[in-house]
PyMOL Python script that loads the backbone (N, CA, C, O; Angstrom):
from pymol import cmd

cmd.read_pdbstr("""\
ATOM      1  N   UNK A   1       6.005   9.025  -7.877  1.00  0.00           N
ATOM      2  CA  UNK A   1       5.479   9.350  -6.578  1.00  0.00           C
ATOM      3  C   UNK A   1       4.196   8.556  -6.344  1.00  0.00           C
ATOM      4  O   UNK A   1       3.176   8.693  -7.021  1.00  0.00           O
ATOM      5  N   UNK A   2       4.386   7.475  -5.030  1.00  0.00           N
ATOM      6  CA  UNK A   2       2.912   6.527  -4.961  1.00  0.00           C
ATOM      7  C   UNK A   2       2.229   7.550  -4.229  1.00  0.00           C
ATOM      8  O   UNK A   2       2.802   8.375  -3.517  1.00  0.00           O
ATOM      9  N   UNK A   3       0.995   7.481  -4.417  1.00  0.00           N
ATOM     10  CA  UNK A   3       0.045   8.049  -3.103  1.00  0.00           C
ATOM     11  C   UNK A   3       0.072   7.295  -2.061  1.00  0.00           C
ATOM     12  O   UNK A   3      -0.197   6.102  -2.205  1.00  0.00           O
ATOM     13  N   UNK A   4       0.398   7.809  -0.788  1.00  0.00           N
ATOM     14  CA  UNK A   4      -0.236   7.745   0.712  1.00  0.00           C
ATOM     15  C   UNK A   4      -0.795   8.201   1.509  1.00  0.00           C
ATOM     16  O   UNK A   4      -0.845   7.831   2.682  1.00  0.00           O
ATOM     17  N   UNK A   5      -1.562   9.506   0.785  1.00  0.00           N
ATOM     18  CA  UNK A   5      -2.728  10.084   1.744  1.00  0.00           C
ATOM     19  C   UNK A   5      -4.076   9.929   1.067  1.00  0.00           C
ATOM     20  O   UNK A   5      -4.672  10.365   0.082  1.00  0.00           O
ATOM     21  N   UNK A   6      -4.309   8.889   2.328  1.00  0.00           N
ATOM     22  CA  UNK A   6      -5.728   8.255   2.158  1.00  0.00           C
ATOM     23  C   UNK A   6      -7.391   9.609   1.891  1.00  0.00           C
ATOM     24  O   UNK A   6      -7.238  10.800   1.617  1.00  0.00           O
ATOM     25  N   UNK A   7      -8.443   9.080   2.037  1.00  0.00           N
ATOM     26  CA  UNK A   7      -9.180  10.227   1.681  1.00  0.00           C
ATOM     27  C   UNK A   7      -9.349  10.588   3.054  1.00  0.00           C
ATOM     28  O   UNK A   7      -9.041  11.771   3.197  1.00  0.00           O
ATOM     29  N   UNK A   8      -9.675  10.108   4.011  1.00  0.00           N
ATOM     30  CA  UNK A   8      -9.895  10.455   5.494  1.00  0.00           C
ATOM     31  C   UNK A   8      -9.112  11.539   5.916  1.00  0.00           C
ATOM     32  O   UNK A   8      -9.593  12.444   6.599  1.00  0.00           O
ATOM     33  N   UNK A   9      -7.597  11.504   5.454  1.00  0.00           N
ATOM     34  CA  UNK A   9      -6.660  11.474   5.532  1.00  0.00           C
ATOM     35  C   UNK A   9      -6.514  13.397   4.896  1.00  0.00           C
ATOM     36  O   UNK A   9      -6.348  14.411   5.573  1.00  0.00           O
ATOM     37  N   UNK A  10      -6.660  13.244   3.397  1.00  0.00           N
ATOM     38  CA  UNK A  10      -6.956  14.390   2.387  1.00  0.00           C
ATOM     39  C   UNK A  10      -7.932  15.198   3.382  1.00  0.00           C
ATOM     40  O   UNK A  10      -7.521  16.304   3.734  1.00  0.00           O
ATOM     41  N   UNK A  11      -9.221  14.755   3.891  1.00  0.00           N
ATOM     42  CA  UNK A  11      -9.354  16.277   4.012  1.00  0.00           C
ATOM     43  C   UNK A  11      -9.656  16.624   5.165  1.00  0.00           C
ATOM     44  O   UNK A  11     -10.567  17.422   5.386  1.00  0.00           O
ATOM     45  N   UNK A  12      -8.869  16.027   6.172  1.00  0.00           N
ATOM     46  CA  UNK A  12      -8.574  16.592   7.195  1.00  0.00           C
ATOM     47  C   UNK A  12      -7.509  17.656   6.780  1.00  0.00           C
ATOM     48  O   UNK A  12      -7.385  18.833   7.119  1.00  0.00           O
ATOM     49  N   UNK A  13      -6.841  16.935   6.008  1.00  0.00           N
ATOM     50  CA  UNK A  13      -5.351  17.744   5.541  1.00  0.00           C
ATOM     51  C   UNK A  13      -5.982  19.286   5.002  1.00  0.00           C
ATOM     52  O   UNK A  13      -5.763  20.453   5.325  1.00  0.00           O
ATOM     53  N   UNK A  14      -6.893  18.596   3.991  1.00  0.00           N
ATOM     54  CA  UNK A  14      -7.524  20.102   3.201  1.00  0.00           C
ATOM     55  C   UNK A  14      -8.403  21.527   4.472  1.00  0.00           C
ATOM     56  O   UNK A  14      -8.371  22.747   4.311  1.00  0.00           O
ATOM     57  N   UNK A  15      -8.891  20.965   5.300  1.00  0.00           N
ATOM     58  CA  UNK A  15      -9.748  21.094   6.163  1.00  0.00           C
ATOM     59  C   UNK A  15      -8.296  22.305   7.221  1.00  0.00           C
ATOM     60  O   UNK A  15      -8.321  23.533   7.301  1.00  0.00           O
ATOM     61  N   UNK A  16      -7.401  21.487   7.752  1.00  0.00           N
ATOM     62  CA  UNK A  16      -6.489  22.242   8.717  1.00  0.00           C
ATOM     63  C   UNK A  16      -5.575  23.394   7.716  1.00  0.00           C
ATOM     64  O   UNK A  16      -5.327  24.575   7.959  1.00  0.00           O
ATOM     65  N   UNK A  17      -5.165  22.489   6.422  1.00  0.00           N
ATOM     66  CA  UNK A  17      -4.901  23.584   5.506  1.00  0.00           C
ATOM     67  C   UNK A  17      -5.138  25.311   5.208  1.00  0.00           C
ATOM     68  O   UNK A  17      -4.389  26.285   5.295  1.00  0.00           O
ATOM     69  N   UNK A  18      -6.966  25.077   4.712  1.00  0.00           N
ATOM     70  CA  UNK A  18      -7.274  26.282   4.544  1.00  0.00           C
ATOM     71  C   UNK A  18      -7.516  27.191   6.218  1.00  0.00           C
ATOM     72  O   UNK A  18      -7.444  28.410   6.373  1.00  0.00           O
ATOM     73  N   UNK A  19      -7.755  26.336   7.100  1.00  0.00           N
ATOM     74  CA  UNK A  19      -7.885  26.915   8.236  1.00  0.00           C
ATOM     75  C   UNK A  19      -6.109  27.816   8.443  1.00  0.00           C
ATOM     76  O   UNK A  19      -6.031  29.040   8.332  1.00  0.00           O
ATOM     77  N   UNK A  20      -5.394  27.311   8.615  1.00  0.00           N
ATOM     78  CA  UNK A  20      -4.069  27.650   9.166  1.00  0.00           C
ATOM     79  C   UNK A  20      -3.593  28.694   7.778  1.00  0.00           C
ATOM     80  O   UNK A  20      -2.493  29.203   7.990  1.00  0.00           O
ATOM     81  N   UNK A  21      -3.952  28.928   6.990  1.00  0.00           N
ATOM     82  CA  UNK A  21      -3.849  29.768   5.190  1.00  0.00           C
ATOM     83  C   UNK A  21      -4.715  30.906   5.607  1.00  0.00           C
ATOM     84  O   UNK A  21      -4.344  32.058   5.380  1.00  0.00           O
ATOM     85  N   UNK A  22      -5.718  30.685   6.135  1.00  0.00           N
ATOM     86  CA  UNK A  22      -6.420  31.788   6.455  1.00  0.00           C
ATOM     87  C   UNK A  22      -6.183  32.527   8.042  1.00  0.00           C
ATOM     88  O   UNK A  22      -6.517  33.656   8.402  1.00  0.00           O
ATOM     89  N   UNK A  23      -5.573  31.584   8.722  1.00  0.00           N
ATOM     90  CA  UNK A  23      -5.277  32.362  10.016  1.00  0.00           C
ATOM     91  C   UNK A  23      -3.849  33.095   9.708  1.00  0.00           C
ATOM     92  O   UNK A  23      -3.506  34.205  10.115  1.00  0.00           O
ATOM     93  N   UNK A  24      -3.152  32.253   8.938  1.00  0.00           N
ATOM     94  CA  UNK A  24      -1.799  33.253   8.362  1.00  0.00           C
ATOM     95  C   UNK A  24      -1.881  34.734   8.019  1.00  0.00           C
ATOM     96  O   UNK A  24      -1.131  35.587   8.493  1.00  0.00           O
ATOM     97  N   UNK A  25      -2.968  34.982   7.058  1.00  0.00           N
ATOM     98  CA  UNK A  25      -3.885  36.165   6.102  1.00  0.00           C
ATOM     99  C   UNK A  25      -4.160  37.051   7.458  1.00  0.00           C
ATOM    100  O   UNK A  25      -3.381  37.918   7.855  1.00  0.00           O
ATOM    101  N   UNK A  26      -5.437  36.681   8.128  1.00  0.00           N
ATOM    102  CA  UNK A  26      -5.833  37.461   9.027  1.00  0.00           C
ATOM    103  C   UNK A  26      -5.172  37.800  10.254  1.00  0.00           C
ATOM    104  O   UNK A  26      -4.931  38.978  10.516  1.00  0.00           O
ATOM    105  N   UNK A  27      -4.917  37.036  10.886  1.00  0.00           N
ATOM    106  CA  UNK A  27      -4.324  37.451  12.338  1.00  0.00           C
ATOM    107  C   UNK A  27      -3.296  38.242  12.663  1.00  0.00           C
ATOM    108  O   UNK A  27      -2.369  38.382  11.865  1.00  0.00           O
ATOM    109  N   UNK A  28      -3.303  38.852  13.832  1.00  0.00           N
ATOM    110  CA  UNK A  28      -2.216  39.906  14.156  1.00  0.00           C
ATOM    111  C   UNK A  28      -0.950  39.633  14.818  1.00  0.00           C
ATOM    112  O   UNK A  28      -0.189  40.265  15.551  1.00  0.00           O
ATOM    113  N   UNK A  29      -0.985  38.611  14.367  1.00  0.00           N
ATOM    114  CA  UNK A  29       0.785  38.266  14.965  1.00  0.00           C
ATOM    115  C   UNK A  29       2.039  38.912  14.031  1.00  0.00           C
ATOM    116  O   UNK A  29       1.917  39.571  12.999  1.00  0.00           O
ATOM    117  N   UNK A  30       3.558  38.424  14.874  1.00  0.00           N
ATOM    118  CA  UNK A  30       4.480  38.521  14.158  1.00  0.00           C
ATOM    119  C   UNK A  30       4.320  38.127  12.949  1.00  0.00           C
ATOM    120  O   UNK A  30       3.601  37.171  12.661  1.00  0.00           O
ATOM    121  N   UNK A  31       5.192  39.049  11.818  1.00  0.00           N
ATOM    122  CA  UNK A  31       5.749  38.337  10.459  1.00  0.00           C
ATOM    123  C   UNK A  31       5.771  37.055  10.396  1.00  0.00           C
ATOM    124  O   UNK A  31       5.059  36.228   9.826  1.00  0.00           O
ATOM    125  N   UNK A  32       7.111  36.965  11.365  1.00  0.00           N
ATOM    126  CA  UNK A  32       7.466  35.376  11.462  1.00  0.00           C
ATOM    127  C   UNK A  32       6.447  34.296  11.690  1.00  0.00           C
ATOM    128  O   UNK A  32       6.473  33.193  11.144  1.00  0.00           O
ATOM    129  N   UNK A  33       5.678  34.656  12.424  1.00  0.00           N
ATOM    130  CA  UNK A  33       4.666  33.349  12.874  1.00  0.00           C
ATOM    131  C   UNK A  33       3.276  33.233  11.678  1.00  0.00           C
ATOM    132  O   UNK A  33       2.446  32.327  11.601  1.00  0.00           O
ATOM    133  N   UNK A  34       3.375  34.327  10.935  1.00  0.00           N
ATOM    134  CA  UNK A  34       2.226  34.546  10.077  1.00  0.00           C
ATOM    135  C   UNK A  34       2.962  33.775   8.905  1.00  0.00           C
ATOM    136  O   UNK A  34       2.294  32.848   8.447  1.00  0.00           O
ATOM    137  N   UNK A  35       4.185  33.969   8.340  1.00  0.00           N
ATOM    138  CA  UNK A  35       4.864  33.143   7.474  1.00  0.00           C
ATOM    139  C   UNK A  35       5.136  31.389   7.628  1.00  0.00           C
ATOM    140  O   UNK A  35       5.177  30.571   6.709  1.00  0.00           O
ATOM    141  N   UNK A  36       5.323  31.116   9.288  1.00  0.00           N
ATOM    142  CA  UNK A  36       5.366  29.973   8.881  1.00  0.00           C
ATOM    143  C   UNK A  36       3.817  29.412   9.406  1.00  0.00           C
ATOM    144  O   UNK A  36       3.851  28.238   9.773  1.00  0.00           O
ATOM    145  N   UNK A  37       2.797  29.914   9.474  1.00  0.00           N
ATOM    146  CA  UNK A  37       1.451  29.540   9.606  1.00  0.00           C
ATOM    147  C   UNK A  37       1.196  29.152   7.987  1.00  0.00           C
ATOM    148  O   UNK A  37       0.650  28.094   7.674  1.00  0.00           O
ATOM    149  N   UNK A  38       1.557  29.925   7.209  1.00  0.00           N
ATOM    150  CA  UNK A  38       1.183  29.755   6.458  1.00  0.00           C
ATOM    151  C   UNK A  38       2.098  28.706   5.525  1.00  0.00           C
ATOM    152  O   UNK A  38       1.575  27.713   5.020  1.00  0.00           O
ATOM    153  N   UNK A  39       3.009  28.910   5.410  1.00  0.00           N
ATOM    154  CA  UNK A  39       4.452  27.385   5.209  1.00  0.00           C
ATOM    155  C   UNK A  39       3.632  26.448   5.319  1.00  0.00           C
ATOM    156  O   UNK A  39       3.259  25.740   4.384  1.00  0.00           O
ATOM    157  N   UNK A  40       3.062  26.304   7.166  1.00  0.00           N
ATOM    158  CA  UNK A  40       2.644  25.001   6.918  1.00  0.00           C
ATOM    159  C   UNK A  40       1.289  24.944   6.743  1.00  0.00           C
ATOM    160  O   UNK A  40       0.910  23.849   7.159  1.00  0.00           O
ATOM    161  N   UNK A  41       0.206  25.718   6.250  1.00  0.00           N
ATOM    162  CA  UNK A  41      -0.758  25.410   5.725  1.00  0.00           C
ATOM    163  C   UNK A  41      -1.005  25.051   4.360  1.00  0.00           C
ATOM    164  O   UNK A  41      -1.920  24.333   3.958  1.00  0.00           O
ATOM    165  N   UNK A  42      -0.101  25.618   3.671  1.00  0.00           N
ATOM    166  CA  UNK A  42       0.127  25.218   2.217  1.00  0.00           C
ATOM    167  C   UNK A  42       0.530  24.061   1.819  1.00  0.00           C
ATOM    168  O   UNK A  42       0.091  23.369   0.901  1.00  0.00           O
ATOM    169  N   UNK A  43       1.956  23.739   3.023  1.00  0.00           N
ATOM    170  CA  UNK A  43       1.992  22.179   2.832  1.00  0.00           C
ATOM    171  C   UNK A  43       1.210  21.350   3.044  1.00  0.00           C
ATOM    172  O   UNK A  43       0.911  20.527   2.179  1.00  0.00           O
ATOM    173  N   UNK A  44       0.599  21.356   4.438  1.00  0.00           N
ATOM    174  CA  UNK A  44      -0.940  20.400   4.254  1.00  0.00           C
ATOM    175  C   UNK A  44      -2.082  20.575   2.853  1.00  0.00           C
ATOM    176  O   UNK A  44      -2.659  19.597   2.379  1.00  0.00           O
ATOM    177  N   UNK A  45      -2.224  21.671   2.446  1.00  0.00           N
ATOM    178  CA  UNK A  45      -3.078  21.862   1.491  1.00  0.00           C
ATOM    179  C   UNK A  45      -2.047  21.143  -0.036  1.00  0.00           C
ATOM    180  O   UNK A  45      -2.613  20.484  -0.908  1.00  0.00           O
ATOM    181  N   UNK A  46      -0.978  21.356  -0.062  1.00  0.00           N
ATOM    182  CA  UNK A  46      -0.269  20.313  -1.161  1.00  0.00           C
ATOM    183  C   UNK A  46      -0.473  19.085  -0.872  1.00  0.00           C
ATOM    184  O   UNK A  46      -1.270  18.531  -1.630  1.00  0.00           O
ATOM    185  N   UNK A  47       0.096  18.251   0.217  1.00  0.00           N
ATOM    186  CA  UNK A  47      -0.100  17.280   0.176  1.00  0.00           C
ATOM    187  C   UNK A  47      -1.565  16.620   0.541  1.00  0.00           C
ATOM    188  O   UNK A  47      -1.685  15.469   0.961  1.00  0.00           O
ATOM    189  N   UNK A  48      -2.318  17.245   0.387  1.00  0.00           N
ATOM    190  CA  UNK A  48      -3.980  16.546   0.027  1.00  0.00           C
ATOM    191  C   UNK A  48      -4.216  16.689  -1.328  1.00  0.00           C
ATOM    192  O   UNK A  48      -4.952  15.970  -2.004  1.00  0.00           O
ATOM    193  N   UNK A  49      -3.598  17.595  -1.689  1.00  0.00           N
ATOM    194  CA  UNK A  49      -3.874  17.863  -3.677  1.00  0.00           C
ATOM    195  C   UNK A  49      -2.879  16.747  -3.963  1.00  0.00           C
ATOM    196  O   UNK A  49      -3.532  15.798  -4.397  1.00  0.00           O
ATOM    197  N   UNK A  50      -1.576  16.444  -3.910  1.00  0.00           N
ATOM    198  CA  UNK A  50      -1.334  15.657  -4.448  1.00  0.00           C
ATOM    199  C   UNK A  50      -1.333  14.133  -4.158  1.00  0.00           C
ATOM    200  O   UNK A  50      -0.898  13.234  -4.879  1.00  0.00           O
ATOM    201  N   UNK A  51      -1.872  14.054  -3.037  1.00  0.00           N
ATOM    202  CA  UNK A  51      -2.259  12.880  -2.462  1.00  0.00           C
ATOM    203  C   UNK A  51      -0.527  12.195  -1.716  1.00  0.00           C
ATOM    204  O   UNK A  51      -0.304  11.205  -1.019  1.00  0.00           O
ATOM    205  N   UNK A  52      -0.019  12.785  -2.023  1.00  0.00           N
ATOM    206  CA  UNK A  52       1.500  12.654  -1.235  1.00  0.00           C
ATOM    207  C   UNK A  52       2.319  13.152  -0.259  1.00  0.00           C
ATOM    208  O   UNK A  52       2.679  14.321  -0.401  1.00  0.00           O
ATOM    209  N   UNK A  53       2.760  12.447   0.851  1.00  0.00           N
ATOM    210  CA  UNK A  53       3.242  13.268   1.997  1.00  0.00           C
ATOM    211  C   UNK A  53       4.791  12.643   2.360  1.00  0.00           C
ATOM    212  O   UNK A  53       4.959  11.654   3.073  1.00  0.00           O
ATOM    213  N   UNK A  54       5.837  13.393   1.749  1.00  0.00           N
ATOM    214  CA  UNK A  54       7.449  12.852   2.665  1.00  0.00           C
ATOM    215  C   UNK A  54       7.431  12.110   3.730  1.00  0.00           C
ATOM    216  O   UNK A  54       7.950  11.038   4.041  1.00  0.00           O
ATOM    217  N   UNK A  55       6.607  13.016   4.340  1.00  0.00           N
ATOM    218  CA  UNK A  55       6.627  12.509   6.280  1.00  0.00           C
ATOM    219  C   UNK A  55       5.991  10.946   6.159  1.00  0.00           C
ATOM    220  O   UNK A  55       6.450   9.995   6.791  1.00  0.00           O
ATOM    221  N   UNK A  56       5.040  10.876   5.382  1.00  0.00           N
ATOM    222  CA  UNK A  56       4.411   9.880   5.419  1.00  0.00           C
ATOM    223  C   UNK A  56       5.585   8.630   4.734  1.00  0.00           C
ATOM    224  O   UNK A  56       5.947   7.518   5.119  1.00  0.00           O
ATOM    225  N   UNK A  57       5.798   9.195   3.960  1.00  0.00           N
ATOM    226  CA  UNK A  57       7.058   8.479   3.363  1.00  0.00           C
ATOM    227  C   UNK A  57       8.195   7.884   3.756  1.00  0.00           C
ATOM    228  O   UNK A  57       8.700   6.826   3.381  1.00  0.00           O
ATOM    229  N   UNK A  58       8.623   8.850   4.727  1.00  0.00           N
ATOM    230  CA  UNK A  58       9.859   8.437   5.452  1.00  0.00           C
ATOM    231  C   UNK A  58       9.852   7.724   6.885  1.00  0.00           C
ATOM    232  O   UNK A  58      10.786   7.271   7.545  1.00  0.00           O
ATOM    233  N   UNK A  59       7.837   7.804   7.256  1.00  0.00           N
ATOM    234  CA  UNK A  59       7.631   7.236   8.178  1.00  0.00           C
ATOM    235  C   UNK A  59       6.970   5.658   7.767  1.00  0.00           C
ATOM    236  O   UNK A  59       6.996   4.828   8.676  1.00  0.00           O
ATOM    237  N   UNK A  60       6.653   5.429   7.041  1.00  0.00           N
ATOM    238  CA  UNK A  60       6.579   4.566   6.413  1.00  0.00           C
ATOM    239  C   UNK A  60       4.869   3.964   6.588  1.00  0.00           C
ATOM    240  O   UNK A  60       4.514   2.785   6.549  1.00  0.00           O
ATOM    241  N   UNK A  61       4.216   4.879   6.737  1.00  0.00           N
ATOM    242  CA  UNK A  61       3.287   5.169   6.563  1.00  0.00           C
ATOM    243  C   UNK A  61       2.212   5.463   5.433  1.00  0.00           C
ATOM    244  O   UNK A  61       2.574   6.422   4.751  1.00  0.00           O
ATOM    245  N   UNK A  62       0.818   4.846   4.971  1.00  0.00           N
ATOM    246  CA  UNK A  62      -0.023   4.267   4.228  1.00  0.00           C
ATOM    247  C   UNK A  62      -1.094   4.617   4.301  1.00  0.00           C
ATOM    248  O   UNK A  62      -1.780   3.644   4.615  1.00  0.00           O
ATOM    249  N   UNK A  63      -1.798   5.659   4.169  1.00  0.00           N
ATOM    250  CA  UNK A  63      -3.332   5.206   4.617  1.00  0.00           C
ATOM    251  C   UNK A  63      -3.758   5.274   3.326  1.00  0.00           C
ATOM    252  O   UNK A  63      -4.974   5.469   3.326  1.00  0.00           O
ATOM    253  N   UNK A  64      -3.206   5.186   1.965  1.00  0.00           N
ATOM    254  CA  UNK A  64      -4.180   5.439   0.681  1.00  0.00           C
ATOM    255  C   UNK A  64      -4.541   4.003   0.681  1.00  0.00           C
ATOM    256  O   UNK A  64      -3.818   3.092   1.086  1.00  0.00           O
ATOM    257  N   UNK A  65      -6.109   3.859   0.029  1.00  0.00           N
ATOM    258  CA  UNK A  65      -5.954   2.357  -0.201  1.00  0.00           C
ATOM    259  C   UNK A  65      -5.552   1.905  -1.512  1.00  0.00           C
ATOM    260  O   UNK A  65      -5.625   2.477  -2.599  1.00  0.00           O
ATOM    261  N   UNK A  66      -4.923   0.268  -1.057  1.00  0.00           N
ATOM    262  CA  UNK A  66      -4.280  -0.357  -2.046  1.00  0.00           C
ATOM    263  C   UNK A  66      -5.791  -1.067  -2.908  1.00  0.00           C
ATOM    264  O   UNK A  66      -6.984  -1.142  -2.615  1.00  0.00           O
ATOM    265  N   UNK A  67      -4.990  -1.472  -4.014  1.00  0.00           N
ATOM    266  CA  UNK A  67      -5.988  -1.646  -5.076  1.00  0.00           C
ATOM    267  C   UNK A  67      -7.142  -2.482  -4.769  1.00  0.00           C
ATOM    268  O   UNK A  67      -8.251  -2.265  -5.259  1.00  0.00           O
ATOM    269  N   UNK A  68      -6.784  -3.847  -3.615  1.00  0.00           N
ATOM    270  CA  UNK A  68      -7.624  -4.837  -3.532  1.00  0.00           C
ATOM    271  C   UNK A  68      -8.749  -3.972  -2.474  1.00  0.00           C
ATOM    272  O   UNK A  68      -9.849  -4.363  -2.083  1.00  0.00           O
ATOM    273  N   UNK A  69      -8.267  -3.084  -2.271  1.00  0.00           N
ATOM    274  CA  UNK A  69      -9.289  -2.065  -1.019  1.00  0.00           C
ATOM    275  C   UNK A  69     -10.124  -1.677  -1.805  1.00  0.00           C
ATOM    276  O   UNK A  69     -11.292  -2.050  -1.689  1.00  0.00           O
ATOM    277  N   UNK A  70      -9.772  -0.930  -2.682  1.00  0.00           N
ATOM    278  CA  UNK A  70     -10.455  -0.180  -3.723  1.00  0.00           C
ATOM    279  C   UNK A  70     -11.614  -0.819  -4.465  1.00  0.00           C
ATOM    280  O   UNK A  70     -12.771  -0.471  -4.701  1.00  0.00           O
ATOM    281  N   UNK A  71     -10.626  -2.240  -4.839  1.00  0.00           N
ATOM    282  CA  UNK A  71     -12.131  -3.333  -5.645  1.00  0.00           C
ATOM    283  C   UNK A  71     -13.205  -3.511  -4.717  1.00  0.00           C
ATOM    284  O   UNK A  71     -14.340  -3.428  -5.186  1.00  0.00           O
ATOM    285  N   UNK A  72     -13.043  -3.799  -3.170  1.00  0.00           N
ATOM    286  CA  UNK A  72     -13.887  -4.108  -2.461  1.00  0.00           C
ATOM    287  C   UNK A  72     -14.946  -3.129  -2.019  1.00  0.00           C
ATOM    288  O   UNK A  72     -16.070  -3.413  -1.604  1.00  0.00           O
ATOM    289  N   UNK A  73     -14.352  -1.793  -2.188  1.00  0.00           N
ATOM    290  CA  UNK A  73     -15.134  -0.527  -2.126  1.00  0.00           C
ATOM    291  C   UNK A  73     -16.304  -0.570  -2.733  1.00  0.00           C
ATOM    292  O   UNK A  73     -17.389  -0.129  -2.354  1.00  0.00           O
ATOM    293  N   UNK A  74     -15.834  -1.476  -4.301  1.00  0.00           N
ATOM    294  CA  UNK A  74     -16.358  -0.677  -5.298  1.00  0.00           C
ATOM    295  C   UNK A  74     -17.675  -1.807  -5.758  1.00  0.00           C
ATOM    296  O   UNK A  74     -18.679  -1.677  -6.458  1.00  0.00           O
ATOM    297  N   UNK A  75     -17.068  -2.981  -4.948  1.00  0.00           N
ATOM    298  CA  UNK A  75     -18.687  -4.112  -5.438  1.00  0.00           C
ATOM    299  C   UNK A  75     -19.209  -3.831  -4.563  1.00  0.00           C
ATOM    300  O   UNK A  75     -18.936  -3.384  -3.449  1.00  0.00           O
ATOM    301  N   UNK A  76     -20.332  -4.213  -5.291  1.00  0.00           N
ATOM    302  CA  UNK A  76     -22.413  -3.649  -4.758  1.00  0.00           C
ATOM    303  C   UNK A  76     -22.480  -4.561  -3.780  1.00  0.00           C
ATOM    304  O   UNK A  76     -21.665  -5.454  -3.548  1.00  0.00           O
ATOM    305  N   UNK A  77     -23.621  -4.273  -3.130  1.00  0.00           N
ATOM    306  CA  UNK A  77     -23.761  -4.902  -1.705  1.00  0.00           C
ATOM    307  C   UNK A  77     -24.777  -6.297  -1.676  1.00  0.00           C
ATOM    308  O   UNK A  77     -24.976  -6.894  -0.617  1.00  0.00           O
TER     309      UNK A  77
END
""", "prot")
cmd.dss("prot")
cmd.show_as("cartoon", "prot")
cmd.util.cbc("prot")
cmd.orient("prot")
């Protein structure tokens, strides 16, 4: 499994995650809508932990950076 969720990327993911995990918990809606609030908050919160997203995958979509990104990150100014 390559990574394609960039960091920008991670924690927005992490960020809407715990938001939509915690509106699942609290709010007074249906079962149903509290279950899949939370479905998909967990999945955003997985795929920032593992830095991997299907969707991203099958869309063919990239934002992790590739290595030569990374070197350039990483020399001093």
């Amino acid at each position: 499994m390559a990574k394609n969720v960039g960091d920008t990327e991670r924690i927005a993911r992490l960020i809407a995650g715990t938001a939509l995990v915690l509106l699942a918990l609290t709010a007074n809606r249906s079962r149903a809508v509290r279950v899949l609030t939370l479905l998909g908050g967990s999945e955003l919160l997985y795929t920032a932990t593992t830095q991997y997203c299907p969707a991203n995958a099958a869309l063919g979509r990239d934002t992790y950076p590739s290595d030569q990104d990374r070197d350039l990150m990483e020399m001093p100014a």
